[in-house]
C-alpha positions as CSV (number, residue, x, y, z in Angstrom):
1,X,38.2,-3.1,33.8
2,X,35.2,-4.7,35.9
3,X,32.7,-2.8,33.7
4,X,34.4,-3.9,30.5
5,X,33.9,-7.7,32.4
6,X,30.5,-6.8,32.9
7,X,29.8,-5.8,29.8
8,X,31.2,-9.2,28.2
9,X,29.8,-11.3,30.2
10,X,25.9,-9.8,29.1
11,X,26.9,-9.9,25.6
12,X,27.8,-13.7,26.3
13,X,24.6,-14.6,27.8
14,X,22.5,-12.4,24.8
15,X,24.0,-14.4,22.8
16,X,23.7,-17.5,24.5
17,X,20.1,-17.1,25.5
18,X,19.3,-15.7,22.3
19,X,21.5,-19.3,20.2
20,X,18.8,-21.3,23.1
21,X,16.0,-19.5,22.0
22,X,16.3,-19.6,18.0
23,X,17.4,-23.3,18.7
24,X,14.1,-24.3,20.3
25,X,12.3,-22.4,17.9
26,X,13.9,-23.9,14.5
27,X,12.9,-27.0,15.3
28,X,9.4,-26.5,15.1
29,X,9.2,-24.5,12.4
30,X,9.9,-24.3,8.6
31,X,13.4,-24.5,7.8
32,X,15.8,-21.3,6.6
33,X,19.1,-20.1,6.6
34,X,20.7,-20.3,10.1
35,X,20.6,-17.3,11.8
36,X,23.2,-15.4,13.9
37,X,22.6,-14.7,17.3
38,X,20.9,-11.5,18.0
39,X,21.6,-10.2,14.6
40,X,19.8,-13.1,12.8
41,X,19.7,-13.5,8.7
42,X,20.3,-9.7,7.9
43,X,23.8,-11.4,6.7
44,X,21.5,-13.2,3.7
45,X,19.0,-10.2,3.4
46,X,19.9,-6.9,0.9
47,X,17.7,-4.5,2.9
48,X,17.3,-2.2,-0.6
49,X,15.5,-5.2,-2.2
50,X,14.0,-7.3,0.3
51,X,11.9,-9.1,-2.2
52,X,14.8,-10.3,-4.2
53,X,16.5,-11.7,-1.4
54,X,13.1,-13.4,-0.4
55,X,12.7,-15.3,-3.9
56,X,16.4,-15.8,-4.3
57,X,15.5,-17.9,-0.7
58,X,13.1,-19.6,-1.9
59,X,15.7,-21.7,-4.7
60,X,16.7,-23.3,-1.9
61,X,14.0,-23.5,1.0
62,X,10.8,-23.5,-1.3
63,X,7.8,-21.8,-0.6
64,X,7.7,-21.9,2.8
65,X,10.7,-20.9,5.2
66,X,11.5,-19.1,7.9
67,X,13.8,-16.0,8.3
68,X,15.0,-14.4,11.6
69,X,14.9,-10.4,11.4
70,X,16.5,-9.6,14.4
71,X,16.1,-12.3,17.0
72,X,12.1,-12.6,15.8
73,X,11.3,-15.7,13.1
74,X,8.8,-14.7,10.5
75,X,7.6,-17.5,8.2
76,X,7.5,-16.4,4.8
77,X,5.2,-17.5,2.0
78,X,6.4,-17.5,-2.1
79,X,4.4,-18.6,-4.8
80,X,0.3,-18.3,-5.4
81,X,-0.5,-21.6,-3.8
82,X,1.0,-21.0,-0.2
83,X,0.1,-17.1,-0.6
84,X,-3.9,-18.5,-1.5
85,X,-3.5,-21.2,1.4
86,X,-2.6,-18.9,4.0
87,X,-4.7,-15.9,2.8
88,X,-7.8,-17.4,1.2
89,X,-8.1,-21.1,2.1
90,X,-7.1,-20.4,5.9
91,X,-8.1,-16.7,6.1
92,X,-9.1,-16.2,9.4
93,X,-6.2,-17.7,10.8
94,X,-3.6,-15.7,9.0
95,X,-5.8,-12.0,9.9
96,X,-3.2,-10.8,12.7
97,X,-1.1,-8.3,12.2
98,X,2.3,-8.6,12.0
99,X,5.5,-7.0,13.6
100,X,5.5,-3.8,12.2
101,X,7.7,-2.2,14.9
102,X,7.4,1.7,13.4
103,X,3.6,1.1,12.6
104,X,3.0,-0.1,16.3
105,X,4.4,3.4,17.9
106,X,2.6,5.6,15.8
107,X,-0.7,3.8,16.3
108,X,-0.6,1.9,20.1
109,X,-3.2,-1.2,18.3
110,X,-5.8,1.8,17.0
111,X,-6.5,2.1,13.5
112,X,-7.4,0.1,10.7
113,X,-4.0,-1.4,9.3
114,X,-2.1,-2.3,12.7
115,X,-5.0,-3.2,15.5
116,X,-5.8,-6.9,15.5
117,X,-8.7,-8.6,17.3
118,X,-12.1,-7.3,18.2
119,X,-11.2,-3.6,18.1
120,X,-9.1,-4.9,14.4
121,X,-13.3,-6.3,13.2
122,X,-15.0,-3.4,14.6
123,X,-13.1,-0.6,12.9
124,X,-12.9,-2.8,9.3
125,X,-16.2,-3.2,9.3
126,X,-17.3,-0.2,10.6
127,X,-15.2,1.6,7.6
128,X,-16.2,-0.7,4.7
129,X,-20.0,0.2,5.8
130,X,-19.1,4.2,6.4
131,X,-17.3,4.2,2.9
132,X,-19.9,1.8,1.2
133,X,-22.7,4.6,2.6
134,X,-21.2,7.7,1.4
135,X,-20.4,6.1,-2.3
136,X,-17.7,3.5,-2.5
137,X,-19.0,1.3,-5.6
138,X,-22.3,3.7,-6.0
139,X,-22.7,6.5,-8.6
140,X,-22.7,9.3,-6.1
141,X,-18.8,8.2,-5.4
142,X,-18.3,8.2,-9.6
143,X,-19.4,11.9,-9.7
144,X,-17.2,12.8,-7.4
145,X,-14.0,11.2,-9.4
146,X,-15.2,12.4,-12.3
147,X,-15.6,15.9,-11.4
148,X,-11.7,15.5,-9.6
149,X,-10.9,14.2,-13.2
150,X,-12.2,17.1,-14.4
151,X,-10.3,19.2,-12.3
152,X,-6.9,17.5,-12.8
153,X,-7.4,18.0,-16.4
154,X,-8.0,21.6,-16.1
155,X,-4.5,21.8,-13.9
156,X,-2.5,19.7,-16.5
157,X,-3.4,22.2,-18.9
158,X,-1.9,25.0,-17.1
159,X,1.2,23.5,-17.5
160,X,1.1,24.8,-21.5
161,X,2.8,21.4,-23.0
162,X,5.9,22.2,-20.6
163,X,8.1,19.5,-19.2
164,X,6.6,19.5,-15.8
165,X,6.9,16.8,-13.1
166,X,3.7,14.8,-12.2
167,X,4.2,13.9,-8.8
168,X,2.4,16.9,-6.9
169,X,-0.3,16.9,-9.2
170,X,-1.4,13.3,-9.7
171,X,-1.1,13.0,-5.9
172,X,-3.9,16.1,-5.8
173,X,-6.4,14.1,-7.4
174,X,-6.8,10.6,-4.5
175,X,-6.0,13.0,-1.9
176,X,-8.6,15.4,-2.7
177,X,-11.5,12.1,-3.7
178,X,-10.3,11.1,0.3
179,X,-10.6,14.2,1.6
180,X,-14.3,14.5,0.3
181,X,-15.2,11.4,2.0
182,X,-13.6,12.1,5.4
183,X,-13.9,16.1,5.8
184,X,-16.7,16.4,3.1
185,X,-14.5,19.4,1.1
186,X,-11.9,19.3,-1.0
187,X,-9.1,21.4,-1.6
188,X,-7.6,23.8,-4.3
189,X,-4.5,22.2,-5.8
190,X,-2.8,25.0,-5.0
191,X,-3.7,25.2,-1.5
192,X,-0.8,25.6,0.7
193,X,-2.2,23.4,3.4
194,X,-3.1,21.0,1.0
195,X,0.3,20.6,-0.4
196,X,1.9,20.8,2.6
197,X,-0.1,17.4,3.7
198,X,0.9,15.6,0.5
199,X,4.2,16.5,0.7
200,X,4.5,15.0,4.3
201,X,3.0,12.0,2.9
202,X,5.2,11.7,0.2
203,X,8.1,12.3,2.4
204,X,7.0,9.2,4.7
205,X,6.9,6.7,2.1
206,X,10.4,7.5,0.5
207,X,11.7,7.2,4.3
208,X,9.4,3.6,4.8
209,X,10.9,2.3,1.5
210,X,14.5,3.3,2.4
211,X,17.3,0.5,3.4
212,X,17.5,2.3,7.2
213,X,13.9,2.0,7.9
214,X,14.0,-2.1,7.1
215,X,17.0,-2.2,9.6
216,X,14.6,-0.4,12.3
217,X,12.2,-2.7,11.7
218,X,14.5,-5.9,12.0
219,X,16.0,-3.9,15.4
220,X,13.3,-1.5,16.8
221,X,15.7,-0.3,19.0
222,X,17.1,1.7,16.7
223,X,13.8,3.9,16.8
224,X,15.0,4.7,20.3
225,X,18.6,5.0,20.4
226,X,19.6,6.8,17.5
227,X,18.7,9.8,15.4
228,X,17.6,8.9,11.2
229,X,14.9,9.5,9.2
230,X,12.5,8.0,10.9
231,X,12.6,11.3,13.7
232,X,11.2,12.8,10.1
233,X,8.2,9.9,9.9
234,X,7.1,10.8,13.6
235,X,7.4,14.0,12.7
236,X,5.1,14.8,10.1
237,X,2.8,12.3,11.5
238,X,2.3,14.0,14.2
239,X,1.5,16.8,12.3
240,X,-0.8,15.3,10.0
241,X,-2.9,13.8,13.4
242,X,-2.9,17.5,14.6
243,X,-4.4,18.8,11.7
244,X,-7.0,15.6,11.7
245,X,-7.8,16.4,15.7
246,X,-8.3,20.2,14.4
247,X,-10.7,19.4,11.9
248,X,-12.5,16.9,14.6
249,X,-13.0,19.6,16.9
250,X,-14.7,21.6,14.0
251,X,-16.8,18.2,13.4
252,X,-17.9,17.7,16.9
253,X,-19.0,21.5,17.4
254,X,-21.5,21.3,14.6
255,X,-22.7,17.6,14.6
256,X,-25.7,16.4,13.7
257,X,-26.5,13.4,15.0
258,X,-29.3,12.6,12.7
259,X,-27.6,13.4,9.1
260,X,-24.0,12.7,9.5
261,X,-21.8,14.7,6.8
262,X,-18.9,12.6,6.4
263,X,-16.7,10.2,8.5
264,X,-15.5,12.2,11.0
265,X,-19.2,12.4,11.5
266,X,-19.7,9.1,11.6
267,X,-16.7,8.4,13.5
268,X,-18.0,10.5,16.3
269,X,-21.6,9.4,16.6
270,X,-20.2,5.9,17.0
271,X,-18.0,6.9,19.7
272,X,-20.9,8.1,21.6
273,X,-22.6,4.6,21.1
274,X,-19.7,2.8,22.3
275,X,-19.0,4.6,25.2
276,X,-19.7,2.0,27.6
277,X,-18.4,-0.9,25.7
278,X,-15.3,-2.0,27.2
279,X,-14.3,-4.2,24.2
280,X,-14.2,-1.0,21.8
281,X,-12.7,1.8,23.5
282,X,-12.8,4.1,20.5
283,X,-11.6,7.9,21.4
284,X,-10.4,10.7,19.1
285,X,-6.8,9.6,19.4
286,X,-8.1,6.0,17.5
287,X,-10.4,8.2,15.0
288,X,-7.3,10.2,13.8
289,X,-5.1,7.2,13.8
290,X,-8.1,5.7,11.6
291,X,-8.3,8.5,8.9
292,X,-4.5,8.4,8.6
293,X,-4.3,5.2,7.7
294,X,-7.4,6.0,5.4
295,X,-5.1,9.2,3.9
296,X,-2.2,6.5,3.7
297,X,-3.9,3.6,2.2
298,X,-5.9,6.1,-0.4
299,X,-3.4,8.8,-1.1
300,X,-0.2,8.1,-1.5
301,X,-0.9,4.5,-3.1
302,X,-3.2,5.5,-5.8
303,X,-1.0,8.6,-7.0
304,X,2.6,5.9,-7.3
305,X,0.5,3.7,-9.3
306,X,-0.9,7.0,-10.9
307,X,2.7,8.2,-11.7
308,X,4.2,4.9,-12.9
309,X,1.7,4.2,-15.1
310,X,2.0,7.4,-17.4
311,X,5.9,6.5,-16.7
312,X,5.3,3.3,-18.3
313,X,3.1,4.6,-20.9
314,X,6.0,7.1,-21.9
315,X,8.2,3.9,-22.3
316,X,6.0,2.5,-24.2
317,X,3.9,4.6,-26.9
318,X,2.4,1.8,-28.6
319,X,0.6,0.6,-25.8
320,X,-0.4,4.6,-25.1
321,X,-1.5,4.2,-28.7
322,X,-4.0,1.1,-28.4
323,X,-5.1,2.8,-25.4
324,X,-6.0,6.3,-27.1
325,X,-7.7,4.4,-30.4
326,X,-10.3,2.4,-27.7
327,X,-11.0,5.3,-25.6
328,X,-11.6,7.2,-29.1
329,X,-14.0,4.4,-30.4
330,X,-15.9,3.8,-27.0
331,X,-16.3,7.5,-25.2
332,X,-14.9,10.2,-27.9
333,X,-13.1,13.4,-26.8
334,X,-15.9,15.2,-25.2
335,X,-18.3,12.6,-23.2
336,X,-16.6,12.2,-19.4
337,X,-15.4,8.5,-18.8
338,X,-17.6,6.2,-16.9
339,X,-17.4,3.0,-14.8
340,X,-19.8,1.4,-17.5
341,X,-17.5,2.2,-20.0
342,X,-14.7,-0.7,-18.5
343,X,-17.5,-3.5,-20.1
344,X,-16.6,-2.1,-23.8
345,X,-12.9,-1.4,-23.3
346,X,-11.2,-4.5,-22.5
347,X,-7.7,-3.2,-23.5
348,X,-8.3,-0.3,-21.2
349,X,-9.1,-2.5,-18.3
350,X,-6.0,-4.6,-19.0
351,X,-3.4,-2.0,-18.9
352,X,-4.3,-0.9,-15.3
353,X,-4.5,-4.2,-14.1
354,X,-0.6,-4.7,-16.0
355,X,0.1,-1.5,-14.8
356,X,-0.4,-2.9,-11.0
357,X,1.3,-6.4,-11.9
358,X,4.1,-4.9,-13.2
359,X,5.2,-2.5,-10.6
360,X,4.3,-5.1,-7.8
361,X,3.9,-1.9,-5.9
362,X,4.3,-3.7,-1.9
363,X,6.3,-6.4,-3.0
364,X,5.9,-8.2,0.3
365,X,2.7,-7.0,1.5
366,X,1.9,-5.7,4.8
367,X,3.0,-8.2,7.8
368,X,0.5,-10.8,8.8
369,X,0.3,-12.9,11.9
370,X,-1.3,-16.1,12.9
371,X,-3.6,-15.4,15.7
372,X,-3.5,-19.2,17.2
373,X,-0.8,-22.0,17.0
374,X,-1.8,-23.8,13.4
375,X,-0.3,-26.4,11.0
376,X,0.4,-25.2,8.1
377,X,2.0,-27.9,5.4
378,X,2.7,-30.1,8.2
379,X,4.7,-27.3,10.2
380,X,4.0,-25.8,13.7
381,X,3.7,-22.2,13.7
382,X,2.6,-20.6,16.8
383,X,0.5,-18.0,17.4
384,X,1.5,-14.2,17.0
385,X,4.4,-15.5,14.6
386,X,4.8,-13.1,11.9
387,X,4.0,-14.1,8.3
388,X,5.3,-12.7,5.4
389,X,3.5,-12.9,1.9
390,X,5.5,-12.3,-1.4
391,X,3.5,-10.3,-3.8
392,X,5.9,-10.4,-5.8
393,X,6.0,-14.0,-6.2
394,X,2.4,-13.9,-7.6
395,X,2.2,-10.8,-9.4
396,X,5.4,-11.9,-11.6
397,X,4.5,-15.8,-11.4
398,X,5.6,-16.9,-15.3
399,X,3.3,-20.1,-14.8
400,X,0.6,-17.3,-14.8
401,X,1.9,-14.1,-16.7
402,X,4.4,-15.4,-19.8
403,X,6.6,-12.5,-19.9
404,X,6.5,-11.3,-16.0
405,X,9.5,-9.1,-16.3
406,X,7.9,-7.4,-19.6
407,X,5.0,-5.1,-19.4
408,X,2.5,-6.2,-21.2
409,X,-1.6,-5.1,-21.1
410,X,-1.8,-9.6,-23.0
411,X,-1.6,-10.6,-19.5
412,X,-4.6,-9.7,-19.3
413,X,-6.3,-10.6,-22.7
414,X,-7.5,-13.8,-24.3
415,X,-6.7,-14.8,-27.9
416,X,-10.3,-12.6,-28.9
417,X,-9.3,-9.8,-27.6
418,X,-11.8,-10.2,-24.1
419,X,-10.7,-9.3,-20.6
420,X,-9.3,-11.9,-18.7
421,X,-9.6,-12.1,-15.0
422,X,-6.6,-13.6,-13.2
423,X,-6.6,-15.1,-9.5
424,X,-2.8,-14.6,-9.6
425,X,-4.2,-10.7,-9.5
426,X,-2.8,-9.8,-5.9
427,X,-2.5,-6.0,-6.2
428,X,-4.5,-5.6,-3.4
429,X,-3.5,-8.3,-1.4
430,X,-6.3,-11.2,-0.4
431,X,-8.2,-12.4,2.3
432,X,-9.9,-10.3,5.5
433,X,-6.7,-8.0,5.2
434,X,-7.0,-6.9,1.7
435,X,-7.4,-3.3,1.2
436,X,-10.1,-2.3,2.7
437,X,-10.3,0.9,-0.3
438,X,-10.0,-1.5,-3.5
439,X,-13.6,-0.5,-5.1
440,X,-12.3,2.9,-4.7
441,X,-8.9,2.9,-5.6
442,X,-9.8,0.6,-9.0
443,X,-12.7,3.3,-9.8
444,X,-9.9,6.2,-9.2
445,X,-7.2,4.8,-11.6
446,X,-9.7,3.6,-14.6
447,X,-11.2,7.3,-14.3
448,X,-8.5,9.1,-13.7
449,X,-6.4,7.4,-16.3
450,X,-8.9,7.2,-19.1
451,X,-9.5,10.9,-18.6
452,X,-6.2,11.8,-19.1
453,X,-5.2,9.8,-22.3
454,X,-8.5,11.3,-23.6
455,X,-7.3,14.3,-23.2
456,X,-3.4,14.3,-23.2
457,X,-0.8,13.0,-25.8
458,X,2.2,12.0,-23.2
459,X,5.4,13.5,-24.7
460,X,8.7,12.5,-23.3
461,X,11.9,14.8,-23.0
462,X,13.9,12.0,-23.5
463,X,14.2,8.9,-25.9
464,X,11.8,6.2,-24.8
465,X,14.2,3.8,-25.0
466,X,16.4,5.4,-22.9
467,X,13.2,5.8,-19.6
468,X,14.8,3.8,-16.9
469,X,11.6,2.3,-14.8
470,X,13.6,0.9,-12.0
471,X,12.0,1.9,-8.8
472,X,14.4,4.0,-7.1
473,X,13.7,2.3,-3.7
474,X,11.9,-1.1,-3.1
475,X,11.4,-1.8,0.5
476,X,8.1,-0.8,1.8
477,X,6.6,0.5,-1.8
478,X,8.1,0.4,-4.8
479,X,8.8,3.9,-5.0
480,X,9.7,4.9,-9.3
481,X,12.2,7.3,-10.1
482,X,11.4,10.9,-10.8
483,X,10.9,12.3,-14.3
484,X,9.5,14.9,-16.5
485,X,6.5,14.7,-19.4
486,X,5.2,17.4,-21.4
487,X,1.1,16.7,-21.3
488,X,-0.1,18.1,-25.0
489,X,-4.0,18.8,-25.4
490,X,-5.9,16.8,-28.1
């Protein structure tokens, strides 16, 4: 009986504690729904589609407001101008990262996409330059995806015109273009290991999308307390950062300090540079943290927006159709696609850029944070308060885009025809946290893309009318369902 007292009276003062806290804290910020103690907003939140819940919000508390997941507020952001305002206009203010409790175990602050601060600078930089030297945006990067293109080609024609899923083999292709750049080899697609690490991937961002993995995030205890999926996530995590330290130890054996290989190697002579700088502690723990979220941000991101589009281009065989006559006219069946190409194939150009607008494919970006108190349209948000952006909100802006919901390759043409460049294009995010990979992963899907319509006529096994592209799940990424296509030589 005392314990069950006991018990009571801590829930009381959680809650009360927790009413005092959100009260003090409302009344600076933006306004929102009013939370419940402890459990805060997930009552006005559908954890499958996050983003719908966000813009249904925003009816009634406009483009700024503030939602409580869990007992922490996070200020969200709808619409292009307060997305530009916080992103673009106040940049530097807006760079922290935000709560991103499953993020945060895996990497302890090391990495690209969850440190903040100095160490948050350092490694950015340090990667944009490492990837800008061995190609990103040059030629010598273009031959490389241009020879994977070759190679995908070569495996889509061993599946003889059969129905065959895509997945596994369109994920070969970034994975492989990443793997060349961080462990200067690639892999055979058939290469046990190698499917073994795209499968883990794969596996990871099905769990991140899924309705459980929101609720950890809104109550990290959950990561501790209970079993779920995300035991899975740590799982093959763990084993993808083994196989990264492995490969490092390989690295570090035969490194030449003067003619660096790859990034591992370039990883490791800075290391040795930094040693005594107490602001940077960089060891190989951070390194593999580093490349993973290079493998996560360059694999598994590229391939869903990979495997969509030819989805949406099975839905659609008119636009496949416009896209076949151009690459025809411009390159012809036998002459490799090139980035100098995109400046004579404007309808080209347009379809992957609908193809990213229309699947909106992290519909509320990555978490940022303020990283000092600021006013923000006459509000007070303190530092290291969470700020959510909705891509969604941009990408699907009908001020911008007429038909949002449709898909459409217009959005992105004038009345003659021309490319049209939109700053309502937020694929990639904006601001010092955009993806740091966007040269490469634009290069990767033009190429890849325009290769395979050169090559391929995209057959369905079903009626087009009857594709369903619904993303299965639509938390973390919008994840599309599965399917099957028959790929028919030309």
């Amino acid at each position: 009986m005392d314990l069950i007292v006991a018990l009571v009276l801590c829930l009381s003062c959680l809650i009360l504690l927790s009413l005092w806290k959100q009260t003090s804290e409302r009344a600076k910020l933006p306004p929102g729904p009013m939370p419940l103690p402890i459990i805060g907003n997930i009552l006005q939140l559908n954890v499958k589609d996050i983003s719908k819940s966000v813009s249904n919000l925003s009816k009634t508390y406009g483009p700024v407001f503030t939602l409580y997941f869990g007992m922490k507020p996070t200020v969200v952001l709808h619409g292009y101008e307060a997305v530009k305002e916080a992103l673009i206009d106040m940049g530097e203010d807006f760079a922290g990262r935000g709560n991103f409790p499953l993020a945060e175990r895996v990497s302890k602050g090391n990495g690209v996409v969850s440190s903040n601060g100095k160490m948050w600078k350092e490694i950015r930089r340090f990667c944009l330059m490492t990837l800008r030297n061995f190609g990103m945006g040059k030629r010598s990067i273009e031959d490389r995806i241009q020879e994977e293109a070759r190679c995908l080609v070569e495996e889509l024609r061993k599946t003889n015109a059969s129905p065959c899923d895509p997945t596994s083999i369109l994920a070969c292709a970034p994975c492989n273009i990443i793997c060349s750049i961080i462990f200067q080899n690639r892999f055979d697609y058939k290469d046990p290991v190698f499917l073994n690490l795209m499968k883990r991937f794969n596996e990871n961002v099905s769990i991140l999308s899924s309705p459980w993995m929101q609720f950890c995030n809104m109550f990290p205890v959950l990561l501790d307390v209970f079993p779920g999926s995300h035991k899975k996530v740590f799982k093959n995590i763990a084993y993808i950062k083994n196989y990264i330290l492995e490969k490092t130890m390989e690295h570090k054996a035969s490194l030449d300090v003067s003619n660096p290989q790859d990034f591992i190697d370039c990883f490791l002579i800075k290391m040795g540079k930094e040693k005594h700088n107490q602001d940077l502690e960089l060891t190989l723990d951070s390194l593999a943290i580093t490349v993973l979220d290079l493998f996560g941000a360059g694999i598994e991101t590229t391939s869903t927006t990979l495997r969509y589009a030819l989805l949406l281009l099975l839905k659609h065989p008119e636009v496949t159709a416009k896209a076949q006559e151009e690459i025809e006219r411009v390159i012809g069946r036998h002459r490799s696609p090139c980035m100098q190409d995109k400046n004579h194939m404007p309808y080209m150009d347009a379809l992957v850029h609908e193809v990213q607008r229309y699947i909106d494919l992290l519909p509320v970006n990555l978490p940022h944070a303020v990283i000092r108190d600021i006013k923000f349209r006459n509000y007070l948000i303190p530092r290291g308060t969470t700020i959510l952006t909705s891509l969604t909100s941009v990408l699907h802006d009908s001020k911008e885009f007429s038909n949002p919901e449709v898909f459409d390759p217009g959005h992105f043409l004038d009345k003659s025809g021309n490319f049209r460049k939109s700053d309502y294009f937020m694929a990639f995010s904006a601001g010092k946290r955009a993806c740091a990979g966007e040269g490469l992963a634009r290069m990767e899907l033009f190429l890849f893309l325009t290769t395979i319509l050169q090559k391929f006529t995209l057959k369905s096994v079903v009626d087009p009318k009857d594709i369903d592209t619904t993303p299965v799940v639509n938390g973390f990424i919008s994840v599309p369902p599965h399917y099957q296509l028959c790929f028919i030589p030309l």
